[in-house]
Structure formats: structure tokens, C-alpha cells
C-alpha positions as CSV (number, residue, x, y, z in Angstrom):
1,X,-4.2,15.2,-9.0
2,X,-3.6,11.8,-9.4
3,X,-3.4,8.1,-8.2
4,X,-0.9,5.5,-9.6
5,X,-0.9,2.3,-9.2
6,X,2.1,-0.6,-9.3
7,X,1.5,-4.0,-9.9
8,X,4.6,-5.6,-8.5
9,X,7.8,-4.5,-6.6
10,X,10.1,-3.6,-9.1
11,X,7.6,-1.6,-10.7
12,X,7.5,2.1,-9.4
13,X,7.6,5.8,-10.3
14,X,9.2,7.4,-12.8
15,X,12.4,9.3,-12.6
16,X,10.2,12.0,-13.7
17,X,7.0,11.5,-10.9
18,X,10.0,11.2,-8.3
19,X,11.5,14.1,-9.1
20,X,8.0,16.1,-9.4
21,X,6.3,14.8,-6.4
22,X,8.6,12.8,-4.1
23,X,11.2,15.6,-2.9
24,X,12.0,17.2,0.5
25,X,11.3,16.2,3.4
26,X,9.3,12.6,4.1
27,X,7.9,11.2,7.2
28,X,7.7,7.5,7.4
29,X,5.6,5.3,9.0
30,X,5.0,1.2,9.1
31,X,2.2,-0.5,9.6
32,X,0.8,-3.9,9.4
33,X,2.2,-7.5,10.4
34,X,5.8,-7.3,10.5
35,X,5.5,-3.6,9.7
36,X,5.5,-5.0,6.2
37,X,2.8,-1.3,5.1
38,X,4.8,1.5,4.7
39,X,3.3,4.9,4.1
40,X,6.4,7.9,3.0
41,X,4.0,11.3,3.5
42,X,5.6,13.7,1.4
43,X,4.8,17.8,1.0
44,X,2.9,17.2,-1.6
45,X,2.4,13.4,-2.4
46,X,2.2,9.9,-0.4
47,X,3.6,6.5,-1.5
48,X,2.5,3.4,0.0
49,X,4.2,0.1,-0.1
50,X,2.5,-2.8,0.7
51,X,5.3,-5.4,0.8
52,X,2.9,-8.4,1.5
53,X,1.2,-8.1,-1.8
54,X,4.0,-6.4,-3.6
55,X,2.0,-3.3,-4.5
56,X,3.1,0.3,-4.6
57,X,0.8,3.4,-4.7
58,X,1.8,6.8,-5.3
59,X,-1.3,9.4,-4.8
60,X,-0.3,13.3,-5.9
61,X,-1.9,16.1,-4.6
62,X,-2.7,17.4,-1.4
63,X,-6.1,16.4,-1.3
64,X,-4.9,12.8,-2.7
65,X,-3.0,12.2,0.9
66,X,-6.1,11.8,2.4
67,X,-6.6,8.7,0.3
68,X,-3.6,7.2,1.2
69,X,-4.3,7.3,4.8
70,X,-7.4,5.8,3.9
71,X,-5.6,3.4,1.4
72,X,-3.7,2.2,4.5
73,X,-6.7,1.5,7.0
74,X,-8.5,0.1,4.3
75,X,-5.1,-2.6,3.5
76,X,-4.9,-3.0,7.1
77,X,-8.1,-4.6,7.3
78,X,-7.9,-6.5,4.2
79,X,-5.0,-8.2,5.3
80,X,-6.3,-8.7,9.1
81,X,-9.5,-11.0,7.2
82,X,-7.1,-12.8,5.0
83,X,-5.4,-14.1,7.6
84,X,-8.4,-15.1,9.7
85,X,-10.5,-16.7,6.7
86,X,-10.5,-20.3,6.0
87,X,-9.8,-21.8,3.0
88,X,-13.1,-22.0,0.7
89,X,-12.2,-25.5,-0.8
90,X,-11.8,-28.8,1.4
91,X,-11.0,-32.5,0.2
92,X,-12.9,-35.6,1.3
93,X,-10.5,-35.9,4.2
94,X,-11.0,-33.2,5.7
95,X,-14.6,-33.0,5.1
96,X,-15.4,-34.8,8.1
């Protein structure tokens, strides 16, 4: 049905897409460093919060809660490289 997106941590759904789709029962589960990924799985919905970049996600739909477990695998990874990469810049010093 539909995949919103939240810039920031303050920023999430409205009273009106919580009320819709976020209702009943949730299952919760972290992932990440410091468990810092958290995908709520509800009936008909998912919300992910990714706490390390400050950005929220809430996929509607049945079919859409697919793409939040993807969404998750896919953040996993991201954040796994980020860590390991190097910085792309160097100064003289450190040049050596």
C-alpha cells in the first residue's frame, strides 16, 4: 500500500497512520550494533527505526512487510561497511 519515509527522530506517523495501521498486537525485534535497528511487525504494517541514523520507516500493507525485512538486512549491511571503511580524505601527515 505504501512506504513512508522519516527524516529524523522526532519525525513520525501521523495520529491518523497509527491509528490505521499500527494497532493490535506487535512483535518487536532489535537488531544491529547496540541493538540500535528495531523492526515492530504489526498485523498489517512494519515500522523500522534505525536509531544510528535517526530514520524511521513505516511500510503498509501485507505485501509491504516483506520490504521491511529486507529494509533491515539491507541497513544491517550498510552499517557493517560504514564502520569498516576508511576515511576517503588524508592530510600530508598522514600520507606517509
Amino acid at each position: 500500500m505504501g512506504v513512508f519515509r522519516y527524516e529524523n527522530k522526532y519525525a513520525a506517523p501521523t495520529k491518523e497512520q497509527r491509528e490505521r495501521y499500527m494497532k493490535g498486537e506487535s512483535e518487536e525485534h532489535l537488531f544491529g550494533p547496540d541493538n540500535q535497528i528495531m523492526l515492530i511487525l504489526y498485523n498489517e504494517a512494519a515500522y523500522l527505526k534505525d536509531d544510528i541514523d535517526n530514520v524511521r520507516i513505516l511500510f503498509t500493507g501485507i505485501r509491504d512487510k516483506q520490504k521491511a525485512v529486507d529494509e533491515v538486512r539491507r541497513l544491517i549491511e550498510y552499517h557493517e561497511t560504514k564502520e569498516n571503511r576508511e576515511s576517503g580524505f588524508t592530510t600530508g601527515n598522514d600520507a606517509r
